[in-house]
C-alpha positions in Angstrom: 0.8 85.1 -89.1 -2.5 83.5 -88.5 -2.3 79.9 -86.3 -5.5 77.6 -86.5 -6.0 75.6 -83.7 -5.1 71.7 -84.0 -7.7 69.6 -83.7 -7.2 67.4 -80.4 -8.9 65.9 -77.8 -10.3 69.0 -76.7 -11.7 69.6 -80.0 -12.7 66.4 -81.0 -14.8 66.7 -77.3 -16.2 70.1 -78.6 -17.6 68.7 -81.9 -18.7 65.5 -80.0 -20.5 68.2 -78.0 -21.7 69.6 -81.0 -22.6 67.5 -83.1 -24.1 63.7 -83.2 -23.0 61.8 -79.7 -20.7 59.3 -80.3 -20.6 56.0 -77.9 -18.5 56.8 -74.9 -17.1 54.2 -73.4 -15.4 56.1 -70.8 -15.5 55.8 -66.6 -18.6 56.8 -66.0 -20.1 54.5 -68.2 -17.9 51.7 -66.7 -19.7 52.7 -63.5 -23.1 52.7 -64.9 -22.6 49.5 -65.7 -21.2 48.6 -62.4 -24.0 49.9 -60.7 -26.6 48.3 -62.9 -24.7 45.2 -62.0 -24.8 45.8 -58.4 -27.9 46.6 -58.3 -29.0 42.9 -59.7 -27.3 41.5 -57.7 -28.9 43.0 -54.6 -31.9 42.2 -55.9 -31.1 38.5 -56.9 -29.7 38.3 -52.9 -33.2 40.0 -51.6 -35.0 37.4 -53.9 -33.2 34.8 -52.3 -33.6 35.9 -48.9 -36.8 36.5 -49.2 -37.1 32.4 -50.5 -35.2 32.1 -47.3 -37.5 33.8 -45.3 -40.6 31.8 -46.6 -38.7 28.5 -46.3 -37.8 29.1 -42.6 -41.3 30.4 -42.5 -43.0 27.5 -43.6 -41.4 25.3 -41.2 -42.3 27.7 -38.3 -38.6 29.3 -37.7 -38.6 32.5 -38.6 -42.1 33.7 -36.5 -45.0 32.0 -35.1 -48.3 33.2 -37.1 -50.9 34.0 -34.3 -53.7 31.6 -34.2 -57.4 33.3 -35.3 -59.0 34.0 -31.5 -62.2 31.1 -31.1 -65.1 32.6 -30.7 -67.4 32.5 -27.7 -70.0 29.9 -27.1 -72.0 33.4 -26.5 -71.0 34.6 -29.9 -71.7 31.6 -32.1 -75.0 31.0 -30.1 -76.3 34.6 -30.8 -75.0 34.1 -34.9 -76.8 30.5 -34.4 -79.8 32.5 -33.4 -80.0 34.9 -36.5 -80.1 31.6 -39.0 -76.2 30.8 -38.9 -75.8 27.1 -39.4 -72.1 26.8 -39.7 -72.0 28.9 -35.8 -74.7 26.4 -35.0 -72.9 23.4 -36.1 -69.7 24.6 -34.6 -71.4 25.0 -31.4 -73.1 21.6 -31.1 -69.5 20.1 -32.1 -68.4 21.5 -28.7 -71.3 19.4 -26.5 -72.5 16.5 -28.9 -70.0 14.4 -26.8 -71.4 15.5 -23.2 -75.2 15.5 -24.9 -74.9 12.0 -25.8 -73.1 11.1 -22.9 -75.8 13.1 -20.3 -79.1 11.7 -22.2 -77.4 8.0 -22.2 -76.6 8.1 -18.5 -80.7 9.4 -17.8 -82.1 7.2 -20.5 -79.7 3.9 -19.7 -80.5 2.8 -24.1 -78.7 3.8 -26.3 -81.6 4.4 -29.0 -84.0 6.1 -26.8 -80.4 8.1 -26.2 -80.2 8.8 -29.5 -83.6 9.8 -30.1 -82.8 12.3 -26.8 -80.2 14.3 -28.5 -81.9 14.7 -32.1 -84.4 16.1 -29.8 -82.0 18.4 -28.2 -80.4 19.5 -31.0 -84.1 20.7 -32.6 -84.6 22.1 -28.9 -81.4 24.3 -29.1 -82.0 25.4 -32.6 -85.6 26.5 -31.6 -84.6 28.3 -28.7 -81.3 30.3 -29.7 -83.2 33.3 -30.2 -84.6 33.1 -26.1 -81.4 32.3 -25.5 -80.4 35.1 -22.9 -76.4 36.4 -23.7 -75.9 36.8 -19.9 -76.5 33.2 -18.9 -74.6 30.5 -19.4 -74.8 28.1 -22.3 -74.2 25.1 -21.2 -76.3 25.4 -18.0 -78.9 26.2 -20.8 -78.1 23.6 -23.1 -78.3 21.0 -20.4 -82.0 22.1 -19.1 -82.7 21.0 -22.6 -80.9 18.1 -22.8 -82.3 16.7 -19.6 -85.7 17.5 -20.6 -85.5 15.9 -24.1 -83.7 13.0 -22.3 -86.6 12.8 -19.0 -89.3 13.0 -22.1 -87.9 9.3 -23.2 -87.4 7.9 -19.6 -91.3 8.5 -19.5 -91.2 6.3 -22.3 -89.6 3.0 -20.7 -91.4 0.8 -18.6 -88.3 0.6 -15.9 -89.3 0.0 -12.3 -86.3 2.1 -10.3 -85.6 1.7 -6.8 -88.1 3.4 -4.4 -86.8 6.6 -3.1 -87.2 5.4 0.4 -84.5 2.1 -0.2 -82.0 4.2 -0.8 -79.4 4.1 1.8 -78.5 6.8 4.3 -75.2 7.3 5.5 -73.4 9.8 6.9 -69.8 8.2 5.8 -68.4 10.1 2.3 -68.5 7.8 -1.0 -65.8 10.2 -2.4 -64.8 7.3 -5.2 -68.3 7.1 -6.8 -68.2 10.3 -9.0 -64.8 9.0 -10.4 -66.9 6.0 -11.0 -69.5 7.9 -12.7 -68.2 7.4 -16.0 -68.4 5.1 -19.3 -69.5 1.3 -18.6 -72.3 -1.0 -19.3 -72.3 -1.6 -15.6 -72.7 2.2 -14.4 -74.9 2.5 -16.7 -77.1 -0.6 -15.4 -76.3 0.9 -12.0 -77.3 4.5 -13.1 -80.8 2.8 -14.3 -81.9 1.3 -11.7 -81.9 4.9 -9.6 -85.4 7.2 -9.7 -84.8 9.6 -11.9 -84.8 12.9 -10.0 -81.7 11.4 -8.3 -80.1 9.8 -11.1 -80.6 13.2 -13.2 -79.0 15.0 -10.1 -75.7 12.8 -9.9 -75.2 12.5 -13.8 -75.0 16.4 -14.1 -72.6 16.9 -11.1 -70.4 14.0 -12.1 -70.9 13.3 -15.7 -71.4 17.3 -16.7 -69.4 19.0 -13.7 -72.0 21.5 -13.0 -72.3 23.4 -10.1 -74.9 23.1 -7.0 -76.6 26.3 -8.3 -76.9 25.3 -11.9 -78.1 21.8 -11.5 -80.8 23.9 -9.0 -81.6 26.2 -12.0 -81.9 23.2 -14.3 -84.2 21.4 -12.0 -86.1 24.1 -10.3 -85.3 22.7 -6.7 -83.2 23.9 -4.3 -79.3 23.6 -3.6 -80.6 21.8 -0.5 -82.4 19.4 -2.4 -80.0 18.7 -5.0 -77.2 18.2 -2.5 -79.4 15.6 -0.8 -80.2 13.8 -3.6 -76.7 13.9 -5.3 -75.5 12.7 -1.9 -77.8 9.5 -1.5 -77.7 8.5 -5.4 -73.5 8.3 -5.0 -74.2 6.2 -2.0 -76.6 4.0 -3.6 -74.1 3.2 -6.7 -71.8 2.8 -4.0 -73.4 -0.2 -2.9 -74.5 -1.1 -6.5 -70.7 -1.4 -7.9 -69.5 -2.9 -5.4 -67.3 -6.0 -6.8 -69.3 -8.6 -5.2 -72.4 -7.5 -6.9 -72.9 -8.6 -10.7 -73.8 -5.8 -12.8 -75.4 -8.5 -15.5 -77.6 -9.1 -12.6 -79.3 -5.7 -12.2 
């Protein structure tokens, strides 16, 4: 006697196998799903994480961006020199102030003052390619600045103070170069000082430059410029004083 199989599962499997698939919706399909699932949700949390991160980013919590390095006044002067306005500009923003200041203190008005720093900004311009990248720039930019501003002094028809009415004293006037700031009456005082001294005491007080650079600038000796920066703080010494009336000078 001949026995044919029953179809069951096992068969039904075999002809699933064997024929067209039929949808399973089995484990493994529950677990596709699942992971499919899972997996959008990771992604929706990393999504909102990474929100997160941008958000405490923005408001400087989660890391500090570095800020670009500046570059050198060295650097901008020798782009400045090969036709580089923006490096120009950017480098004249860092002395216009002391410019103006410097030639206003030389020239006592402020137009002639003025006229002094367009002058020393055409100076600069012109000269960036002599510029020398193992000087200093500022020691060089004020050698131009006091030229341009000496060039409109010539200009005025002041009568300073002789050089030999200065006073001499051997007592320190250590209050005058904090003196030797902004003021009508400094300035007033400033201007009634011979030049060569008044240039001297404007660039160690007003500029902070030291004995040997103001000595480069000038072509005299640290001797020289010590001397002179040490009578013209004397003389203002005596010119501010508060019994004397600056509208007077």
């Amino acid at each position: 006697m001949t026995r044919h199989p029953v179809p069951g599962p096992s068969a039904e499997r075999a002809g699933t196998q064997q024929g067209a698939p039929t949808p399973y919706a089995g484990p493994v399909t529950a677990q596709l799903s699942e992971a499919r699932l899972s997996e959008a949700r990771l992604s929706e949390a990393r999504l909102s994480e990474g929100q997160s991160s941008e958000a405490r980013l923005s408001e400087g919590r989660l890391f500090e961006e570095p800020l670009p390095e500046e570059p050198t006044d060295t650097e901008l002067a020798r782009r400045g020199a090969s036709g580089d306005q923006e490096a120009f500009t950017l480098l004249m923003s860092r002395y216009r102030t002391m410019i103006h200041a410097t030639c206003l203190r030389i020239v006592g008005d402020p137009d002639d003052a003025g006229d002094a720093v367009q002058e020393t900004l055409i100076g600069v311009w012109r000269g960036l390619p002599g510029f020398r990248s193992d000087a200093r720039f500022s020691t060089w930019l004020y050698r131009i600045a006091v030229n341009a501003a000496l060039k409109e002094a010539g200009r005025q028809n002041s009568r300073p103070l002789p050089v030999d009415e200065l006073p001499e004293r051997k007592e320190p006037v250590s209050s005058v170069a904090d003196r030797v700031t902004d003021g009508l009456s400094v300035r007033r005082a400033l201007a009634l000082l011979p030049l060569d001294f008044r240039v001297a005491v404007v660039l160690r007080d007003c500029c902070g430059c030291e004995y040997s650079e103001i000595a480069g600038i000038l072509g005299i000796p640290i001797n020289t410029v010590k001397s002179r920066i040490s009578r013209a703080r004397q003389a203002l010494a005596d010119l501010l004083r508060p019994n004397d009336d600056p509208g007077e000078m």
